[in-house]
Residue, then its C-alpha position, 0 to 999 in steps of 0.5 A: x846867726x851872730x848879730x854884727x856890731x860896729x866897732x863905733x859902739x865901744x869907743x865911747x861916743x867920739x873924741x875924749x873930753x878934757x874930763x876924760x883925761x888923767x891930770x898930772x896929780x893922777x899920774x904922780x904915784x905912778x911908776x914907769x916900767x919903760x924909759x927911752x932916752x934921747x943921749x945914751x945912758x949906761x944899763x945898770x945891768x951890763x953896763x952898756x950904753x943904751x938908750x931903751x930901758x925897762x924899770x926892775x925893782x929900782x934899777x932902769x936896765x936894757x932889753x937884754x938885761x930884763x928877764x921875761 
């Protein structure tokens, strides 16, 4: 029979430490895939005013616009 284990022994012993969390400098070269934006912005695929948006190539478009 499987042992159990608690879920506690995968989280890494508690609340992360200032250590453990990425500094601005590592997230620079990053690249969002999503943005929401709190005024209205027009989706460079259809031309609508949104506010969700996912990244294609350089272009921010809507849900509906992005092909899955």
């Amino acid at each position: 029979m499987a042992q159990h284990r608690s879920l506690d022994e995968f989280l890494g012993g508690g609340e992360p430490t200032e250590d453990e969390e990425p500094s601005v400098s590592e997230l620079d070269g990053l690249t969002r895939t999503y943005e929401w934006c709190a005024e209205p912005r027009t989706c460079t695929g259809c031309g609508e005013e949104r506010q969700q948006f996912w990244r294609v190539d350089d272009r921010l478009v809507c849900p509906g616009c992005k092909k899955w």
